[in-house]
N, CA and C of each residue as an Amber inpcrd file, in Angstrom:
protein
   294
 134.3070000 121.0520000  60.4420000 134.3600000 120.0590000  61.4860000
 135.1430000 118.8440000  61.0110000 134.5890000 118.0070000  59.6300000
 135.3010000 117.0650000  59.4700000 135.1870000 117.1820000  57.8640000
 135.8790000 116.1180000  57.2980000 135.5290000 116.2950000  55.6320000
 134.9280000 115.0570000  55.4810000 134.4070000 114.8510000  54.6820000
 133.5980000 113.7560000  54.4300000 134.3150000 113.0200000  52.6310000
 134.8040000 111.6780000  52.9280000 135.0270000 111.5090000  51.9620000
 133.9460000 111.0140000  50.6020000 134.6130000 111.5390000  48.9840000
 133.8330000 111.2420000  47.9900000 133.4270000 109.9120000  48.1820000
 133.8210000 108.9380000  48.5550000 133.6850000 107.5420000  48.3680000
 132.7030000 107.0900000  48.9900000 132.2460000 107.9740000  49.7670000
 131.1860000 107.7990000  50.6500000 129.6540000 108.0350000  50.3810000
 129.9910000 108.5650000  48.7120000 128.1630000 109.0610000  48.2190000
 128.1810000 108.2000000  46.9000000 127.1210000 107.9450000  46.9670000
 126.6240000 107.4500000  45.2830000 126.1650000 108.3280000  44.4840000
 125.6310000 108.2560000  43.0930000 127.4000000 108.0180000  42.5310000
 128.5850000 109.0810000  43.4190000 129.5210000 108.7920000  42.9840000
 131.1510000 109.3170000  44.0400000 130.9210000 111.0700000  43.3980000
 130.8820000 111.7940000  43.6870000 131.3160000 113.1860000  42.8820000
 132.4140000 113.1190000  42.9980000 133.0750000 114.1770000  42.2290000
 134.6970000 114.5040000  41.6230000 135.6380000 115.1380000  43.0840000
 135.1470000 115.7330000  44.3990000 135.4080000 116.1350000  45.3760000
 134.8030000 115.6490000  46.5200000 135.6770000 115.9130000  47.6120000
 135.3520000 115.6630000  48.8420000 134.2120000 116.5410000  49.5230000
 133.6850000 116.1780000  50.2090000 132.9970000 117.0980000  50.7960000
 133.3700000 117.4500000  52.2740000 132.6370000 118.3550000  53.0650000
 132.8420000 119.1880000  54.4360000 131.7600000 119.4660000  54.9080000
 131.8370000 118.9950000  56.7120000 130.6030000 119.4510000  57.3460000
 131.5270000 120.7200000  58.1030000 130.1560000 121.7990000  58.3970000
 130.7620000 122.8430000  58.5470000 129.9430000 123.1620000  60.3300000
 130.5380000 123.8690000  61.0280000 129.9520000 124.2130000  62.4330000
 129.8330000 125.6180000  62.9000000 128.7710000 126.3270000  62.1830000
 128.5930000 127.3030000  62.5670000 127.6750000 128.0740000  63.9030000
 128.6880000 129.2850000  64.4450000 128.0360000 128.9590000  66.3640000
 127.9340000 130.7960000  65.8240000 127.3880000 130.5760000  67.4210000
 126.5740000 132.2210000  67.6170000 125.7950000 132.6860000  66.4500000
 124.7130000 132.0900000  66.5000000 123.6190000 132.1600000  65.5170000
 122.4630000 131.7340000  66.0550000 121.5360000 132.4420000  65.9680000
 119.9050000 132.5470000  66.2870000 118.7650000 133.1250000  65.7140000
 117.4790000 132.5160000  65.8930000 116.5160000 133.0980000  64.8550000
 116.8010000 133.9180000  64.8460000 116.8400000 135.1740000  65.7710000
 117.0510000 136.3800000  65.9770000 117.6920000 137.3020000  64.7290000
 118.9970000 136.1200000  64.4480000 120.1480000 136.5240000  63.3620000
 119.1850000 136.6950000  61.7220000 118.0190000 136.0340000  61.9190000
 117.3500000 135.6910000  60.8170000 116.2040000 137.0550000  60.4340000
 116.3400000 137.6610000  61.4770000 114.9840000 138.8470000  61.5000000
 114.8540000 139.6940000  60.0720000 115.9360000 139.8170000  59.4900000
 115.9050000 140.8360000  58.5060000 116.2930000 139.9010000  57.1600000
 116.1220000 138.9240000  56.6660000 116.1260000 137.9350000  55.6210000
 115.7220000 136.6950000  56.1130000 115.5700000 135.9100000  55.1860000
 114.7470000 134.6460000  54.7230000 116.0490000 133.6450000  55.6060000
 116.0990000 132.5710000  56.3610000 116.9020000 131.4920000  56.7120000
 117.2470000 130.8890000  55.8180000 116.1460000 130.4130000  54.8650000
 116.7040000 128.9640000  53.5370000 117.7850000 129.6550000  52.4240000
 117.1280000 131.3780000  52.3200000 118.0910000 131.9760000  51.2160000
 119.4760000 132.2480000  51.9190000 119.5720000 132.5150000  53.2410000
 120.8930000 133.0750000  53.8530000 122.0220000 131.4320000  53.4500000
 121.1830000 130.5910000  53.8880000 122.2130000 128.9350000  53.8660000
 122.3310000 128.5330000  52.5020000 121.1840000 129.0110000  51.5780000
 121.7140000 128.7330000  49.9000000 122.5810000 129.7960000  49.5460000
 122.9470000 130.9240000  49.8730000 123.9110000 131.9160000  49.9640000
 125.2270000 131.3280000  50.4200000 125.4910000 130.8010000  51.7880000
 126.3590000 129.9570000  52.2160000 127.0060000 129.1740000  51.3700000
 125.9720000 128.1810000  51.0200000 126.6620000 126.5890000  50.2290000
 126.9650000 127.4530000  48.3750000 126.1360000 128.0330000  48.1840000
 126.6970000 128.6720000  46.9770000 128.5930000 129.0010000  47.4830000
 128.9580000 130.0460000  48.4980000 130.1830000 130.6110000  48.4100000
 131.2760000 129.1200000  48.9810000 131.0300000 128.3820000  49.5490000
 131.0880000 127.2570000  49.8750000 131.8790000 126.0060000  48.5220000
 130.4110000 126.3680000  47.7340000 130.5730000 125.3170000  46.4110000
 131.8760000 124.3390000  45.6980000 133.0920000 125.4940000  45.3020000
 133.7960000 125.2700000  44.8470000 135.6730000 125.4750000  45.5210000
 136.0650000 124.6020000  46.1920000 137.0610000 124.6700000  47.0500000
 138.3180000 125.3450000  45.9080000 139.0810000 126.3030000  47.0920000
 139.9470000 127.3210000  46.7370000 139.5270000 128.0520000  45.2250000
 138.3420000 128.6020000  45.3670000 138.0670000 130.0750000  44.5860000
 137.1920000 130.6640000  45.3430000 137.7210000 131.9280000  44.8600000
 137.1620000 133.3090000  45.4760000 135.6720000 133.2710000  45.5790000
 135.3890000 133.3940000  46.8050000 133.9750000 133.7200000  47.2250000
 133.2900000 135.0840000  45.9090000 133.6340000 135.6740000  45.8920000
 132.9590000 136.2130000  44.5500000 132.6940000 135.1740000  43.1880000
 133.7350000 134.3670000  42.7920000 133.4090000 133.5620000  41.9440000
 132.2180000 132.9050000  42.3000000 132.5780000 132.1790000  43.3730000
 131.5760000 130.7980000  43.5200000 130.3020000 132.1890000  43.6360000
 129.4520000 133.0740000  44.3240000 128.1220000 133.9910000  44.2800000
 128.2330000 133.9300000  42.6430000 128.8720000 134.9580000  42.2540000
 128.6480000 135.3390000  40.6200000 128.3750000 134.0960000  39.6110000
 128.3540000 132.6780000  40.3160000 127.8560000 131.9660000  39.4780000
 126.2290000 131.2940000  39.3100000 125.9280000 132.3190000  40.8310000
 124.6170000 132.1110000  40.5150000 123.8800000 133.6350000  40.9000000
 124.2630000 134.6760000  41.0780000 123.9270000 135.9500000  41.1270000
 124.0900000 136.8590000  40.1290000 125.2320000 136.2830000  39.5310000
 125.5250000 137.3510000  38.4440000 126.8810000 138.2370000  38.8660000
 127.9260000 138.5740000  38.1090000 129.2190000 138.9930000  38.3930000
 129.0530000 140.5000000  38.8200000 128.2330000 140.8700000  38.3080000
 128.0170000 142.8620000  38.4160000 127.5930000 142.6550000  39.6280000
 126.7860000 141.7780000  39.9170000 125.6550000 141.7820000  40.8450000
 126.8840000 141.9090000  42.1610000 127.4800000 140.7280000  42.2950000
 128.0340000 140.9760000  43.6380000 129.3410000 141.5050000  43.5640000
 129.8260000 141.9540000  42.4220000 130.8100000 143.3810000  42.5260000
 130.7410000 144.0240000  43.0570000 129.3550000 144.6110000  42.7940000
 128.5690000 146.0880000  43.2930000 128.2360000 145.5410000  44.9800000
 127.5020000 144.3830000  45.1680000 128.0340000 144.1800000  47.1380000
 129.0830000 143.6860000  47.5750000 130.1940000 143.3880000  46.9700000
 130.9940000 143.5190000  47.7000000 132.0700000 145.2190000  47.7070000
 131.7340000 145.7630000  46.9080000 132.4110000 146.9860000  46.5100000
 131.6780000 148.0190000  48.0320000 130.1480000 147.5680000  48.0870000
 129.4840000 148.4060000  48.8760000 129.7320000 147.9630000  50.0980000
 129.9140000 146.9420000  50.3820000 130.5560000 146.2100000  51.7120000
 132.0580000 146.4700000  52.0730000 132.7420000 147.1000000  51.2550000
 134.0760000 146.8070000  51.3430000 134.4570000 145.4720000  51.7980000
 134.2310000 144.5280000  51.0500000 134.8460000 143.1840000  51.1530000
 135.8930000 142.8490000  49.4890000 136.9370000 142.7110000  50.0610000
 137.9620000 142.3560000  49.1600000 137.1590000 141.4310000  47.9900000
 137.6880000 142.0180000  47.1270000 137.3890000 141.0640000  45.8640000
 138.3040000 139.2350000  46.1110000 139.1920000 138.9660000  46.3940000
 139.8800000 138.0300000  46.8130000 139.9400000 136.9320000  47.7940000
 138.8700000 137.7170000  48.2540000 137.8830000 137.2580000  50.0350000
 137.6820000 135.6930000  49.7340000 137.9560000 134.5600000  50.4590000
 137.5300000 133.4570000  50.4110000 136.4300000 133.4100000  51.6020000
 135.6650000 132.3060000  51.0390000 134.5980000 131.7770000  52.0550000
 135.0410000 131.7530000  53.4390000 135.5170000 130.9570000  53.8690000
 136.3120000 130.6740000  54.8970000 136.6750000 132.0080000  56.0840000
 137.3220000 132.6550000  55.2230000 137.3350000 134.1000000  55.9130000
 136.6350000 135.2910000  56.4130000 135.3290000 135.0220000  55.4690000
 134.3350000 136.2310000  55.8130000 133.4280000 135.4450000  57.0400000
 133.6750000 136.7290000  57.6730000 132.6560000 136.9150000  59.3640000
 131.5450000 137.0600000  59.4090000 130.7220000 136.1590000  60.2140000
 129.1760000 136.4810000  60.1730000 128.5840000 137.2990000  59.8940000
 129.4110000 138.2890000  60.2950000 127.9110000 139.5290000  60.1270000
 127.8790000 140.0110000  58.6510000 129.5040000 139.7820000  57.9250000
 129.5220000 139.9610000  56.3760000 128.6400000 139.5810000  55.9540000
 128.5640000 137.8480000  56.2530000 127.8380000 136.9290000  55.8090000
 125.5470000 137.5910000  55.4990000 125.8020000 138.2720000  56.5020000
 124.2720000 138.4080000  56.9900000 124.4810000 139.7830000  55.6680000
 125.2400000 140.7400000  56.0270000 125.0350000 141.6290000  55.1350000
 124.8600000 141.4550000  53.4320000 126.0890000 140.1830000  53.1520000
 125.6020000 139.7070000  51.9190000 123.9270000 138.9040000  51.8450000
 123.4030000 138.5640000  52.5350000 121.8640000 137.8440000  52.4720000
 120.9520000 139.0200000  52.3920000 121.3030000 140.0960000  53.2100000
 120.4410000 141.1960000  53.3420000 119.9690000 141.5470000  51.6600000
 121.1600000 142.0560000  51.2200000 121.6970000 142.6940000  49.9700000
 120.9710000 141.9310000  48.7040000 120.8220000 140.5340000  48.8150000
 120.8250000 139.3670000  47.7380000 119.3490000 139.0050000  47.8880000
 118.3130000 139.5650000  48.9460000 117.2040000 139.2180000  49.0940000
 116.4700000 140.4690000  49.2360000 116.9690000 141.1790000  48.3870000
 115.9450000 142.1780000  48.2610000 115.7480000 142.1810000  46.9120000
């Protein structure tokens, strides 16, 4: 939606930040995993601007770990945040909360 500048938090962190607007989503979407783990899933792939959504997970999942879902997902190893589609999104929470 918008970026939010560093200058704007105490202390400043080293980056800008981003509010993000995500639509077509409902409890509903939530039936088969946890809500708080699906959005710490999010801000994890989120974390670190221009690297690979596998990086930013594997730094708190473990690198094998989401090799092996994204290998089983067929989601590109190269995949940025930005790009992967909701329902990826849900399939990676599924996967990560069991």
């Amino acid at each position: 939606v918008t970026k939010v500048k560093r200058g704007n938090f105490f202390p400043v962190p080293n980056t800008d930040s981003a509010i993000l607007h995500i639509e077509n989503i409902s409890k509903k979407f939530f039936s088969h995993f946890n809500e708080n783990n699906f959005f710490k899933i999010v801000r994890a792939g989120f974390s670190k601007k221009r690297k690979k959504l596998s990086s930013n997970l594997s730094e708190i999942y473990g690198k094998e770990k989401i090799q092996k879902i994204f290998s089983d997902l067929k989601i590109e190893e190269n995949k940025r945040a930005e790009k992967l589609p909701l329902e990826k999104w849900s399939e990676i929470a599924k996967l990560l909360n069991h």
